[in-house]
C-alpha positions as CSV (number, residue, x, y, z in Angstrom):
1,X,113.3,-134.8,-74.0
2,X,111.0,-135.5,-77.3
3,X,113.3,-135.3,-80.4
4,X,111.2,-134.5,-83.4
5,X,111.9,-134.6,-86.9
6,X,110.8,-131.4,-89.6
7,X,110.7,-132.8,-93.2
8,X,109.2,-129.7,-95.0
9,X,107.7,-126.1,-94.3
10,X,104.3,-127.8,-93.0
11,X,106.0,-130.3,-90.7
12,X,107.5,-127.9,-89.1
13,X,105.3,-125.7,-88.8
14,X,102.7,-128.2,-87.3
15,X,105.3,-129.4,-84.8
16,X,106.2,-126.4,-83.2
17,X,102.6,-126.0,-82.9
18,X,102.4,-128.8,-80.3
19,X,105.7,-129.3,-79.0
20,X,106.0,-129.6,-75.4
21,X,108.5,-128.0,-73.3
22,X,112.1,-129.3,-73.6
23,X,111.5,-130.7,-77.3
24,X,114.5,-130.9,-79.9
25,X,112.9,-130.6,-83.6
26,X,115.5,-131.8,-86.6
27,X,115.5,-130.0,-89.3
28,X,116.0,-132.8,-92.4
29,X,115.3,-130.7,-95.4
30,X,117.9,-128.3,-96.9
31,X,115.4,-125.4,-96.9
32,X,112.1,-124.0,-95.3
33,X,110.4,-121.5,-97.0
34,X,108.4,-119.5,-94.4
35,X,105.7,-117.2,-95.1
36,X,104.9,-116.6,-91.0
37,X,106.4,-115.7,-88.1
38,X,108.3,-118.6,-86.4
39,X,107.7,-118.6,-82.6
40,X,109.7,-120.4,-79.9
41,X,107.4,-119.8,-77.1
42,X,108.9,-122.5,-74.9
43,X,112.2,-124.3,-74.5
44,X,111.9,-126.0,-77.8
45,X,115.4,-126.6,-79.5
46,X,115.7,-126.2,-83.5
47,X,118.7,-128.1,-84.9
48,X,120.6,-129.4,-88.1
49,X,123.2,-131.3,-89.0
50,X,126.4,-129.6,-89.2
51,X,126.9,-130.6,-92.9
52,X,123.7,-129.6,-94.2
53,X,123.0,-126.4,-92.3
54,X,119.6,-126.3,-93.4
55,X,117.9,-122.4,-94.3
56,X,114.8,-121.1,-92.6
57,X,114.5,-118.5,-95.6
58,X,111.5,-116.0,-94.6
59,X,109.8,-114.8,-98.1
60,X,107.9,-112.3,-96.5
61,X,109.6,-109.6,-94.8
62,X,106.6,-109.0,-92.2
63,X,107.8,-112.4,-90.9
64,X,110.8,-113.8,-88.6
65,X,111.8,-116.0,-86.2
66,X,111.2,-115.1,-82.7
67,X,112.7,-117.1,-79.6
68,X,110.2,-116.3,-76.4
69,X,110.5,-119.0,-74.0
70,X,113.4,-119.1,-71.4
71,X,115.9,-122.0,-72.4
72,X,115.2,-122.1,-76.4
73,X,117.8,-122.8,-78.6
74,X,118.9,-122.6,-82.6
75,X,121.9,-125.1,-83.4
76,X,124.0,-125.6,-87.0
77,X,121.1,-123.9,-89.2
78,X,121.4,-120.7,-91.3
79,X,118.7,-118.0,-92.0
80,X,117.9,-115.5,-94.9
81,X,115.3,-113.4,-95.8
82,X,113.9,-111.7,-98.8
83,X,113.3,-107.8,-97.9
84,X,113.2,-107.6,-94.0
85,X,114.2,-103.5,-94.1
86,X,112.9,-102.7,-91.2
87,X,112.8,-105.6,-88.8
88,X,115.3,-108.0,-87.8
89,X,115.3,-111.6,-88.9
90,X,115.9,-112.9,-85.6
91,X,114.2,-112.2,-82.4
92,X,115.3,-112.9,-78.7
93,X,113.5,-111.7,-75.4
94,X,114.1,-114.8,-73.4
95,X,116.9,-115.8,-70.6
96,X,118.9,-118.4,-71.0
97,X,118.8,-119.1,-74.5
98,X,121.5,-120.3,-77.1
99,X,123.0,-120.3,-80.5
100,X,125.5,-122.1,-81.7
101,X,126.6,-122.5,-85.5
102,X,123.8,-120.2,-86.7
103,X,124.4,-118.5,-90.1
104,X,122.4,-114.9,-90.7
105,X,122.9,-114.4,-93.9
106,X,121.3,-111.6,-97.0
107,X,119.1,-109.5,-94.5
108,X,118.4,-105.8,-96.0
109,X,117.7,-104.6,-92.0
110,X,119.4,-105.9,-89.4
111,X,120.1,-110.0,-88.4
112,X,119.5,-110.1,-84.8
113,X,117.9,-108.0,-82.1
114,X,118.0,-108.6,-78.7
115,X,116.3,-106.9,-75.5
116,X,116.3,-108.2,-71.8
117,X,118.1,-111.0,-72.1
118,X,119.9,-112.4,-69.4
119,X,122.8,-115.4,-69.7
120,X,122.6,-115.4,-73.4
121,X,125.5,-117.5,-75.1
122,X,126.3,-117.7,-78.6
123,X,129.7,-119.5,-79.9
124,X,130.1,-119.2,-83.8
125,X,127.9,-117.0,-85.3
126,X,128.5,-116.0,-88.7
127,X,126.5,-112.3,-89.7
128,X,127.1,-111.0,-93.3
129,X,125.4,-108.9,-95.8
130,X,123.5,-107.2,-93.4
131,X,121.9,-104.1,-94.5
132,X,122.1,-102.3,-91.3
133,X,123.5,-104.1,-87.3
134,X,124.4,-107.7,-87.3
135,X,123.4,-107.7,-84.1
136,X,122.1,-105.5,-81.7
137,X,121.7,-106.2,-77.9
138,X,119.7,-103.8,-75.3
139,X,119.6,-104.8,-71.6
140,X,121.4,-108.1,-72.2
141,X,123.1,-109.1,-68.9
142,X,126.3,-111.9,-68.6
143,X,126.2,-112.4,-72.8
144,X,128.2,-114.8,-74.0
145,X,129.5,-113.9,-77.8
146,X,131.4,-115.4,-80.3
147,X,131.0,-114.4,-83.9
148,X,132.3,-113.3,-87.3
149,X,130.7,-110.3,-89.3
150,X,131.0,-109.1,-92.7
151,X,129.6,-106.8,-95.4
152,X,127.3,-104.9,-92.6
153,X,125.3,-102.0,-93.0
154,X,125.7,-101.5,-96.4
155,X,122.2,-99.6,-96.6
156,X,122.6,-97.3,-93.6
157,X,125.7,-96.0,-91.2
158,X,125.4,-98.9,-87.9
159,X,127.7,-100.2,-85.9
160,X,127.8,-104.3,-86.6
161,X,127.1,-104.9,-83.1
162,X,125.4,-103.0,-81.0
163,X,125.7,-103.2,-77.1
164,X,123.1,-101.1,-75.1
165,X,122.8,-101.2,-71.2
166,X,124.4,-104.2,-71.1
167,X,126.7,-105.8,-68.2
168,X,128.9,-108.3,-67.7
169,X,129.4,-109.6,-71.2
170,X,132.3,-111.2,-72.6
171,X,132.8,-110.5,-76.9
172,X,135.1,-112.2,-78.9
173,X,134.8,-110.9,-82.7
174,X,136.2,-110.6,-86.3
175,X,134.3,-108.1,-87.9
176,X,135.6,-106.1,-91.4
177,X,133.9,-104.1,-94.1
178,X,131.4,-102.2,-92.0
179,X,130.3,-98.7,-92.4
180,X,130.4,-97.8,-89.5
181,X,131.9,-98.9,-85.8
182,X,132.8,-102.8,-85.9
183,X,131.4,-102.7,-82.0
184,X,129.7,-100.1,-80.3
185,X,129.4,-100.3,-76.3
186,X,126.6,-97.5,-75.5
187,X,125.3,-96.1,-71.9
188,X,121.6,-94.7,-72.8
189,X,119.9,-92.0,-71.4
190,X,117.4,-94.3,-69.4
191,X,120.5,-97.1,-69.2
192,X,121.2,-98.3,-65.5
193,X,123.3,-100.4,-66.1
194,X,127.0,-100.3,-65.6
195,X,128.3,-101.6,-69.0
196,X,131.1,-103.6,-67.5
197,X,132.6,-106.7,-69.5
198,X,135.5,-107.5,-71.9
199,X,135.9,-107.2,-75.2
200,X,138.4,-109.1,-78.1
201,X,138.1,-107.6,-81.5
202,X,140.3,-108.1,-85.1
203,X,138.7,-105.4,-87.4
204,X,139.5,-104.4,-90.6
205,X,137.4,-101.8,-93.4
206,X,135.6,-99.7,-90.8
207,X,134.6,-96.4,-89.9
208,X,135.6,-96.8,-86.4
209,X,136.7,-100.5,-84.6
210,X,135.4,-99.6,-81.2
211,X,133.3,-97.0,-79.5
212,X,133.1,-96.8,-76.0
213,X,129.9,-94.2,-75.1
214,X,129.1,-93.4,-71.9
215,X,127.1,-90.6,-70.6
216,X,128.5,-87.5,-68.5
217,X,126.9,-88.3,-66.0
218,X,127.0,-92.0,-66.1
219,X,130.6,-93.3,-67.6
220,X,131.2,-96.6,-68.9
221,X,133.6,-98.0,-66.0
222,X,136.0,-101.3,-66.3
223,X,135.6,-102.8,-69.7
224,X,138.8,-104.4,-70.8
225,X,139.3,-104.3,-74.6
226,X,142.0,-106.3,-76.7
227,X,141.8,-104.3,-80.6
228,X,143.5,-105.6,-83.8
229,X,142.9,-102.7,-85.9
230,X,143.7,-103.0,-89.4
231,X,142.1,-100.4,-91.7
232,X,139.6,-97.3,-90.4
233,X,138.2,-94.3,-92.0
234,X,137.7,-92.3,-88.5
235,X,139.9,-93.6,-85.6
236,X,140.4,-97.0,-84.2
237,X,138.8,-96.2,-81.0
238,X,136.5,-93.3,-79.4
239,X,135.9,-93.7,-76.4
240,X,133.4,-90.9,-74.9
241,X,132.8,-90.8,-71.5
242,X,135.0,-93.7,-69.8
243,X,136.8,-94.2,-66.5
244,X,138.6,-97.1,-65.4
245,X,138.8,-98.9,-68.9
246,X,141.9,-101.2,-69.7
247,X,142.8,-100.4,-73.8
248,X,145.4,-102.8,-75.2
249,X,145.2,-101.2,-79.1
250,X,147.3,-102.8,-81.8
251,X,147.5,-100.7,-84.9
252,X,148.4,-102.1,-88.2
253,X,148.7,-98.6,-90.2
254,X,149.0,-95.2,-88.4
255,X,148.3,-93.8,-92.1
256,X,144.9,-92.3,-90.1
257,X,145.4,-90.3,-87.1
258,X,144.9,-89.8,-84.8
259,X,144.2,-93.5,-84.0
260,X,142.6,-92.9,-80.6
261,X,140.0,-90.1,-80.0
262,X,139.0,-88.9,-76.3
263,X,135.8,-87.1,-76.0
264,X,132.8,-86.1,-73.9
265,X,131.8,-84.1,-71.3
266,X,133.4,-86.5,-68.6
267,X,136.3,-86.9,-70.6
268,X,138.5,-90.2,-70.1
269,X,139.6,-91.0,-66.6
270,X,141.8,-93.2,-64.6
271,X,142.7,-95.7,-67.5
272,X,145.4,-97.6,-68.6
273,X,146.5,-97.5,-72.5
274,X,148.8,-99.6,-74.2
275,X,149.1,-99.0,-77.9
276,X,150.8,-101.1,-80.5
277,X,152.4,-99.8,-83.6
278,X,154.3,-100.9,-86.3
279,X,157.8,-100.6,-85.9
280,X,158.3,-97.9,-89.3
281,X,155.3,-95.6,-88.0
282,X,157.4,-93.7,-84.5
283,X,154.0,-91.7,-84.0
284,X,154.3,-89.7,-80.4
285,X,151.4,-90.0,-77.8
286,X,150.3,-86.9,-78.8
287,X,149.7,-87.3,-82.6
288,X,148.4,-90.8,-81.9
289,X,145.6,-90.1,-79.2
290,X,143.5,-86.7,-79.7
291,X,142.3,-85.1,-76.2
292,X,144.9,-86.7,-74.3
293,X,145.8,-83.5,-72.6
294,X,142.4,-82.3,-71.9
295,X,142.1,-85.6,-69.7
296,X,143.8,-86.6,-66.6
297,X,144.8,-89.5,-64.6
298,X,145.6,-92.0,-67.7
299,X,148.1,-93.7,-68.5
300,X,149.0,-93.8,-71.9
301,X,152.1,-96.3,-73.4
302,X,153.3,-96.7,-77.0
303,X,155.3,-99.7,-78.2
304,X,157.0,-100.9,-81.4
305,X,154.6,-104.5,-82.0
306,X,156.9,-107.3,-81.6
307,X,156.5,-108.4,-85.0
308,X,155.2,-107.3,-88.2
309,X,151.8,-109.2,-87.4
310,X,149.6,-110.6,-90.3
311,X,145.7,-109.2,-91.3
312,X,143.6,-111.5,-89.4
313,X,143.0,-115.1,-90.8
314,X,140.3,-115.0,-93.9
315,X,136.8,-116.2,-93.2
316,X,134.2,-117.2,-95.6
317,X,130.6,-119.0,-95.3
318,X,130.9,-122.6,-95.9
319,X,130.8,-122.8,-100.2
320,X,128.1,-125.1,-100.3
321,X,125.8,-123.3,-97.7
322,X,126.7,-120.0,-100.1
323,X,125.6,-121.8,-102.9
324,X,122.5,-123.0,-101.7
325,X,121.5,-119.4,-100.2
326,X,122.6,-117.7,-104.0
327,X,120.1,-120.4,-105.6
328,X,117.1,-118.7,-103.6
329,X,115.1,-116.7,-106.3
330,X,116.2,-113.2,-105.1
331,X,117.7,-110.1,-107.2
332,X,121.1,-111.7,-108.2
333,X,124.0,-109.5,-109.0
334,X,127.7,-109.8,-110.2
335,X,130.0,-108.0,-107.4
336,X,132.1,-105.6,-109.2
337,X,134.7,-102.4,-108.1
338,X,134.8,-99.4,-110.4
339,X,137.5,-96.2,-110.2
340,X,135.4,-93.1,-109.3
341,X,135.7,-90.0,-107.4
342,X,132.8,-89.3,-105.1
343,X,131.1,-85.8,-106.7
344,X,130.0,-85.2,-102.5
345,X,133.2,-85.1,-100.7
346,X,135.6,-85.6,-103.5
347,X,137.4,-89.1,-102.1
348,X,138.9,-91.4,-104.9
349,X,138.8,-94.9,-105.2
350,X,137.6,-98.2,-105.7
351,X,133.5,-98.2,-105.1
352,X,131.9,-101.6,-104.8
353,X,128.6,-103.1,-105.7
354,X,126.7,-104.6,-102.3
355,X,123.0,-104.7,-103.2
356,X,121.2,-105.6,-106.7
357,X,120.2,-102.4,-107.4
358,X,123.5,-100.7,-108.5
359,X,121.7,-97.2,-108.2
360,X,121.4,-98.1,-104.4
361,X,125.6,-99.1,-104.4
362,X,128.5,-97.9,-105.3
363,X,128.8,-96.2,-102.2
364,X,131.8,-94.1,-101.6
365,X,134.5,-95.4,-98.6
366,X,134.5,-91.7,-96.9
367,X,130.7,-90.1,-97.2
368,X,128.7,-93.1,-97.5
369,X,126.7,-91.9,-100.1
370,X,125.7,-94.2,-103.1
371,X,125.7,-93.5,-106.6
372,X,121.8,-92.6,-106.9
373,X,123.5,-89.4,-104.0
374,X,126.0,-89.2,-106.0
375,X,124.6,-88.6,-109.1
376,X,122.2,-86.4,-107.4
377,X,125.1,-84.5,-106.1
378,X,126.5,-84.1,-109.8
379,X,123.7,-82.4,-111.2
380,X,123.3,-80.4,-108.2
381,X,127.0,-78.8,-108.2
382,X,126.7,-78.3,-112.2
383,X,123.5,-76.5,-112.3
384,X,124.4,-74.2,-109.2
385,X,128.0,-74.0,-110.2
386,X,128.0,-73.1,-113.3
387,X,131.4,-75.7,-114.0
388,X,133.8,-74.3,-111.5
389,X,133.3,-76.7,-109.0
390,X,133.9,-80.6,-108.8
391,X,132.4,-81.9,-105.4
392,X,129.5,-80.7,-103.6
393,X,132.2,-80.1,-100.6
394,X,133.9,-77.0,-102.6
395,X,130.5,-75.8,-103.8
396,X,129.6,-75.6,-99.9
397,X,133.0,-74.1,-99.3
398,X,132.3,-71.3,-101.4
399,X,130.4,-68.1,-101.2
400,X,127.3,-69.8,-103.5
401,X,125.4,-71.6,-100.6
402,X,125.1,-68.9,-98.6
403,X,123.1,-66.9,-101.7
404,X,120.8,-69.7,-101.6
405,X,117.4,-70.8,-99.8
406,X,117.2,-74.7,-100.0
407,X,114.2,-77.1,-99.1
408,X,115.6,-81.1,-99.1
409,X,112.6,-82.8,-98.1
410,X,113.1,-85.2,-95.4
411,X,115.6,-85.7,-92.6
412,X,118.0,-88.6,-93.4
413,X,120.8,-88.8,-96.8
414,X,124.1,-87.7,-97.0
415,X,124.3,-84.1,-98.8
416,X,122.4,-82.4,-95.7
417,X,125.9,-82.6,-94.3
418,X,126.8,-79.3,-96.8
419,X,123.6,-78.4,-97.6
420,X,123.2,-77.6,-94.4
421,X,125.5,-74.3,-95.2
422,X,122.6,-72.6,-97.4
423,X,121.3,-69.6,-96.5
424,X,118.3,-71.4,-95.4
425,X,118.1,-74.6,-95.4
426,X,114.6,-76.4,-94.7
427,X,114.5,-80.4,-93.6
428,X,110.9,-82.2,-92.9
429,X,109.1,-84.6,-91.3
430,X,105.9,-86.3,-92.4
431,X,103.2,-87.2,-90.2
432,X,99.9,-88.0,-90.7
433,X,97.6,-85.9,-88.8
434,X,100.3,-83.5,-88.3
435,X,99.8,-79.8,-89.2
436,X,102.6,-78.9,-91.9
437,X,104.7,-76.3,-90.4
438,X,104.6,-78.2,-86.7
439,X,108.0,-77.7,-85.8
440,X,109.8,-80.7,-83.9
441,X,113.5,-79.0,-83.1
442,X,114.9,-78.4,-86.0
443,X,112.5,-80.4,-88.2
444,X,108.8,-79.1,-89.5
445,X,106.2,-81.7,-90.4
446,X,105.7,-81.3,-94.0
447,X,102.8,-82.4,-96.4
448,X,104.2,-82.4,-99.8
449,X,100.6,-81.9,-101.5
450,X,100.4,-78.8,-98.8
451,X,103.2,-77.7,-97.3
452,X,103.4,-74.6,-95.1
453,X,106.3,-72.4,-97.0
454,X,104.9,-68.8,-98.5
455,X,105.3,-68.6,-102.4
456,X,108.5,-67.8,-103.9
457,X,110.5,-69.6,-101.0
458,X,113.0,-71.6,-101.8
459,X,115.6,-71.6,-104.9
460,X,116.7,-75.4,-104.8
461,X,113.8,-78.2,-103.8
462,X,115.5,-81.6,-103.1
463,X,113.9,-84.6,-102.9
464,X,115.1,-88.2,-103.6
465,X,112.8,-91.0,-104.1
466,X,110.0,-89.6,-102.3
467,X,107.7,-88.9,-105.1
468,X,106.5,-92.4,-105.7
469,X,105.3,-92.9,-102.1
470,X,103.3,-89.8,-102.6
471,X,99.5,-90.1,-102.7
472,X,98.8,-87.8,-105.0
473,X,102.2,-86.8,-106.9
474,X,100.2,-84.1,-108.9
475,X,99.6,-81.9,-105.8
476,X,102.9,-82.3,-104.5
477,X,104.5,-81.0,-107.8
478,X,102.2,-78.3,-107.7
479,X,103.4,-77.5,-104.5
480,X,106.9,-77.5,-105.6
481,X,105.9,-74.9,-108.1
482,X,104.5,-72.7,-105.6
483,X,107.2,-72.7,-103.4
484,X,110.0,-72.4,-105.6
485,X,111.1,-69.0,-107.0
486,X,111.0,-67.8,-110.9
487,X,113.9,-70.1,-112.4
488,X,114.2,-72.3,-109.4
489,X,115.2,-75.9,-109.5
490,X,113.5,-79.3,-108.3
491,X,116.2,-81.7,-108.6
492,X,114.7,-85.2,-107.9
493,X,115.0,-88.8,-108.1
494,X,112.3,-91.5,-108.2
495,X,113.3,-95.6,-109.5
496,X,112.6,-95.3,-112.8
497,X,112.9,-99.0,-114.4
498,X,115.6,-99.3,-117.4
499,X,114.5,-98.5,-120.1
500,X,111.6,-96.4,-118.6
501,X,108.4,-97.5,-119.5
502,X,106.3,-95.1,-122.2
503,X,103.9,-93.6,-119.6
504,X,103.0,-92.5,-115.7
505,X,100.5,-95.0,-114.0
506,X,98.9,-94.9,-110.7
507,X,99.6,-98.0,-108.6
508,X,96.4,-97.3,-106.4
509,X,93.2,-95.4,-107.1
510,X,93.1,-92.3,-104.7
511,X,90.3,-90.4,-106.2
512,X,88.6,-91.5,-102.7
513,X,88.8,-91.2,-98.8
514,X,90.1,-95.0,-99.0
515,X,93.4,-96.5,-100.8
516,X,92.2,-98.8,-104.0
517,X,94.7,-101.1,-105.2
518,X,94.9,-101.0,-109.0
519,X,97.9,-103.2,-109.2
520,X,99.7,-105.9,-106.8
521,X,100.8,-103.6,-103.9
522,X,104.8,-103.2,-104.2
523,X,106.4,-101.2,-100.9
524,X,109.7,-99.8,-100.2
525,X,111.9,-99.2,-97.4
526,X,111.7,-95.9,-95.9
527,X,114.1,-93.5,-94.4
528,X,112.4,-94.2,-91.1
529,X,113.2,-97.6,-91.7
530,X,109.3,-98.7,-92.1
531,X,107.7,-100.1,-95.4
532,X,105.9,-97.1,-98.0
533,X,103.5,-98.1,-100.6
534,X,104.8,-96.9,-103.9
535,X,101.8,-95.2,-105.5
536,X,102.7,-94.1,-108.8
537,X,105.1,-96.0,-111.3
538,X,107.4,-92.8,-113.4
539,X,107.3,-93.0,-117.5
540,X,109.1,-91.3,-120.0
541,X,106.0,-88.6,-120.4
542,X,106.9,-87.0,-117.0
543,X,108.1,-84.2,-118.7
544,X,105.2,-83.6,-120.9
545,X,103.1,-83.6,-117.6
546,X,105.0,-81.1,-115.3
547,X,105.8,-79.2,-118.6
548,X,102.2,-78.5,-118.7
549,X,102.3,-77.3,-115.4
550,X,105.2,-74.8,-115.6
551,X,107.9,-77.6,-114.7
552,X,109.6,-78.3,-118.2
553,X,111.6,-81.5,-116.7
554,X,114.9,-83.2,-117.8
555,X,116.2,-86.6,-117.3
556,X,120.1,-86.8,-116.9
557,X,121.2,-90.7,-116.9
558,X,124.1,-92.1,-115.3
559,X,126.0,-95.3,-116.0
560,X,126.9,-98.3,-113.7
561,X,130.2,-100.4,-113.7
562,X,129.3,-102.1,-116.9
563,X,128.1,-99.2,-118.8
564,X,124.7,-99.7,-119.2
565,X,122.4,-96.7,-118.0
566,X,120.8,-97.5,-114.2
567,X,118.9,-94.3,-113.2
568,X,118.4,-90.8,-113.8
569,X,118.2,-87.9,-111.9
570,X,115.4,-85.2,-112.4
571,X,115.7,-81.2,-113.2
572,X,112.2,-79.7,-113.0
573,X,112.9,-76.2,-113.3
574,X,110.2,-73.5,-112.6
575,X,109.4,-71.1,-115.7
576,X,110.5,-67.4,-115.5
């Protein structure tokens, strides 16, 4: 065994260079900052010291830290990233490798990925402020887990981990404040494998604690799960497609039900359920499990819990590893709750800033849907609604929708959900290459600066932060003009920075076959979870433009938590 010793970025660097097989590299300083890929190609082992953790932070999000060669390790260090939407900050696709003590903290995509990994242990990972999975395993046979998660998928609905194909694994998690399922256990279409292992979970501020989903053809047989459920927004458990699975569920609330949802075209077979409840709640089978009676051969018992029980212990990343990660230079932001009532679906509540943007926060506890959606939802049900409705759920419950054609560009975002009741209602896909009106299910590739609609189309164009990724935003507005009907609407949103600046500039010169960069290139994630170049920065003389082109524009502001204006949404209406 060589041990090695990394005192800054370029040490490092240069030593994992030449390592040889079976080297263990120190990490002495309390920070790398890492503008490539880090590659463990071989059985090299990266290590701190348990009280100085030190941070691999990767200021490039094209960049992570990969572990290739069988037998590599990552002990007592922590990782961060600045941006990362659409790749993970750790890579594994290597047997027999390790991590213990790692820390993933403030990654906008997801902290670890892992694909065909076999006999891969990790004791006392720590995952939070993810933006989408903590971690996500596919084809990852006899994994060893231990770990804590919090604060996970705040930018899109994931599970915080992800099991896919995998067999023989043994979890043992805390997990709260997800949107979504705390675990996930999934068959795939293409999966083999048998998805057998056991499972302890404690999870609290989730959609869903556990889902179990096999295929109909393909169940997900013998897992054994111990669940500490404390709060949910669905169910505590769905399991889709099981046979032979061994449930012990304690509950502490039954102020959801039911608690437990069976589903799927196999149904739930053969398996034993005990459920836990607290000793005031005196739910019945029947109120507490959904689809019990379409499924046969289970056994299903409900018990008073022994005791009260107490939430899981609290958790927190060591203070002076926090402190060293919140001195990076990154978007800093006070976290804040704020009394609201979601102007989607109507729930009412406490919303909470997660990210630095607070347009891109906010989000509400039921739909998901952050306060840029929100806002966007507002102006929607005002101008279509004339003031008689509240939430964009009782405009779709009325007899307005189906009056109305409706175009939301795109295929991701929460208001499709009641949109989706229009008369017509039009999503997209953008492809280069792709003929606009090639239809992909129900999804038509759509070129903004030439789409495929007739004129007079649609009465209501949506689109929401699209604009600025747009090569050349003046054709696509004039395409929204075509399309949409005497009187229509274009409600929009693009980041406008507060206070706007005085005028419209183009990021890149287009006037050519090839891309010109006018101005440092600055990219966004996308709703496909890839990187767009933003080609136009929005000024406060948009509406002179579109005016000009029959598209009088207004610009409706909305407040965050401390009062001070934080976006807009856009009303472009078509001229009679």
């Amino acid at each position: 065994m060589t041990d090695l010793r990394a005192a800054d970025t370029a040490a490092l660097v240069a030593l994992l260079a030449q390592a040889p097989p079976g080297a263990h590299i120190m990490l002495d300083a309390p920070r790398y900052d890492l503008a490539q890929d880090i590659l463990l190609d071989h059985a090299i082992t990266l290590w701190g010291e348990d009280g100085l953790l030190p941070i691999l932070h990767f200021i490039d999000p094209r960049h992570g830290l990969t572990m290739r060669g069988d037998g590599s390790q990552l002990q007592s260090l922590a990782l961060t990233g600045s941006g990362h939407r659409a790749t993970s900050l750790l890579t594994v696709a290597a047997d027999d490798c390790v991590l213990d003590g790692v820390r993933i903290v403030g990654v906008q995509g997801s902290g670890l990925r892992a694909d065909g990994c076999q006999r891969f242990t990790i004791t006392d990972l720590i995952v939070k402020d993810a933006g989408q999975q903590a971690a996500t395993f596919t084809r990852c046979d006899q994994l060893r887990l231990t770990v804590k998660a919090r604060n996970i998928a705040h930018r899109a609905a994931a599970p915080a981990i992800h099991l896919i194909d995998c067999d023989g694994f043994s979890i043992d998690a805390d997990i709260d404040d997800v949107n979504g399922s705390a675990i996930t256990v999934e068959r795939s279409e293409a999966g083999e494998s048998a998805c057998t292992g056991g499972i302890r979970l404690r999870a609290s501020k989730v959609r869903r604690a556990l889902s179990l989903l096999g295929r109909r053809d393909a169940p997900i047989e013998a897992i054994a799960v111990d669940v500490d459920a404390g709060t949910w927004t669905e169910c505590a458990m769905l399991l889709s497609n099981v046979r032979s699975v061994r449930v012990d569920l304690t509950l502490r609330s039954t102020d959801i039900l039911p608690s437990l949802i069976f589903n799927g075209g196999f149904g739930v077979r053969d398996s034993h359920i005990d459920i836990h409840q607290p000793a005031d709640a005196a739910a019945l089978p029947s109120s507490l499990v959904r689809g019990l009676d379409q499924n046969s051969g289970n056994i299903v018992n409900v018990q008073e819990l022994a005791t009260a029980g107490s939430e899981p212990a609290a958790w927190a990343v060591a203070p002076a590893l926090q402190a060293r990660l919140d001195a990076i230079g990154r978007p800093g932001f006070a976290v804040y709750e704020m009394a609201d009532r979601c102007n989607l679906c109507g729930w009412e509540g406490l919303f909470r800033r997660t990210h630095a943007s607070e347009r891109e926060t906010l989000a509400c506890h039921d739909c998901r849907a952050t306060l840029r959606y929100r806002e966007q939802a507002k102006t929607l049900v005002d101008r279509l609604g004339g003031g008689r409705f509240d939430t964009l759920a009782a405009l779709a419950a009325s007899d307005l929708l189906p009056k109305l054609d409706i175009f939301e560009a795109g295929f991701s975002g929460p208001l499709r959900r009641w949109l989706g009741r229009a008369r017509r209602y039009e999503q997209s896909f953008y492809e280069p290459g792709v003929p606009s009106g090639t239809r992909r299910g129900a999804l038509t590739c759509q070129d903004l600066m030439a789409t495929s609609f007739a004129d007079d189309s649609f009465d209501v164009v949506i689109t929401s932060d699209m604009f600025e990724h747009i090569r050349k935003p003046m054709l696509a507005f004039a395409e929204v003009h075509r399309i949409l009907r005497p009187g229509g609407l274009h409600i929009w949103t693009v980041p406008i920075g507060m206070p706007p600046p005085p005028v419209t500039r183009a990021r890149v010169d287009t006037s050519g076959p090839e891309d010109i960069m006018l101005l440092p290139p600055v990219y966004h994630g996308s709703g496909a979870d890839s990187l767009s170049l933003v080609y136009t920065d929005f000024g406060r003389d948009i509406n002179q433009i579109l005016s000009a082109m029959g598209l009088p524009t207004t610009a409706i502001p909305y407040r965050g938590g401390a009062g001070h204006v934080v976006g807009v949404t856009l009303i472009s209406t078509k001229a009679l």
